[in-house]
C-alpha positions, 0 to 999 in steps of 0.5 A: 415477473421481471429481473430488472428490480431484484438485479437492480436492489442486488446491485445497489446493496453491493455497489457501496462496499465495492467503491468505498473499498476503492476509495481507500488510499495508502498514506504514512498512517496505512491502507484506509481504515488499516493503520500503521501501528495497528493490531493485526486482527483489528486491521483484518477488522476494519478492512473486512477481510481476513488476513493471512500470513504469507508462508517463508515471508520471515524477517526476524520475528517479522512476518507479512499477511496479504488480504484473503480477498478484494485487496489482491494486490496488497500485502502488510508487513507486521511486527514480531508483536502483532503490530502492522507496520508497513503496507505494500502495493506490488508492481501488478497492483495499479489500482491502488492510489496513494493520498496524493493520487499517484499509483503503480504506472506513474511517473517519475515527475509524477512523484516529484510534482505531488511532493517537490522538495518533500522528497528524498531521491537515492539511487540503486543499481541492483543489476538494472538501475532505479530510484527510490523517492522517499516522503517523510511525514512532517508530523511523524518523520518515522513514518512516510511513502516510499516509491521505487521508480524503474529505470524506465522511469514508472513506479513499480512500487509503493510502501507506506507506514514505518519507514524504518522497515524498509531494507535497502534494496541491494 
């Protein structure tokens, strides 16, 4: 008996959960099928996945939740109320595309070619220099991506969802 077709069939039924989750993309309304403003076990829901509470992640009656598994990388912000209102993409997460394609490692032209004069540019010195780019939603200026850009010029970070959520950085 040959190993090839149950290797095969095994392959082929985990293959579209592995590239659909791929696919996904932050944007101003979330991660994918987890929308801002959605409740925190239907985000769980949709995505497939638990997700759990980081421990001593408290900002007010806020808190944050990572992903239990697949979406390492990724953490949600969620409010007092059990609403997720903001998704992060941390700085060893360059797999994880915005909607308009841009990632962990892009450039600062990068950023400012996908948006032009969409976006808003401030700059922080919080003992290295850097920029924050941030787009607001033309249909929900509430809500937008932020990018941190290094002095090096990269995105080291990204956010999306309620901008409101997002402290200064120094």
């Amino acid at each position: 008996m040959s190993w090839s077709a149950p290797i095969a069939m095994l392959l082929l039924l985990l293959s579209p959960g592995v590239s659909y989750a791929q696919e996904f993309r932050l944007s101003p309304e979330g991660f994918g099928p987890a929308r801002v403003g959605m409740a925190l076990g239907e985000a769980s829901k949709q995505l497939g996945v638990p997700l759990v509470k980081v421990q001593g992640t408290h900002q007010d009656a806020r808190y944050v939740v990572v992903p239990s598994r697949r979406y390492v990388g990724l953490s949600f912000t969620v409010s007092a109320t059990g609403i997720i209102d903001g998704v992060y993409v941390g700085y060893d997460s360059p797999r994880f595309k915005t909607d308009r394609n841009l990632h962990i490692g892009s450039s600062a032209n990068d950023v400012w070619r996908a948006y032009g004069s969409q976006i808003e540019v401030k700059a922080y010195q919080c003992g290295s220099a850097f920029l924050i780019y941030t787009y607001r939603s033309p249909r929900d200026p509430s809500s937008g991506v932020i990018y941190t850009v290094s002095d090096s010029g990269l995105v080291e970070g990204v956010m999306a969802g309620t901008i409101s959520t997002v402290s200064p950085p120094c």
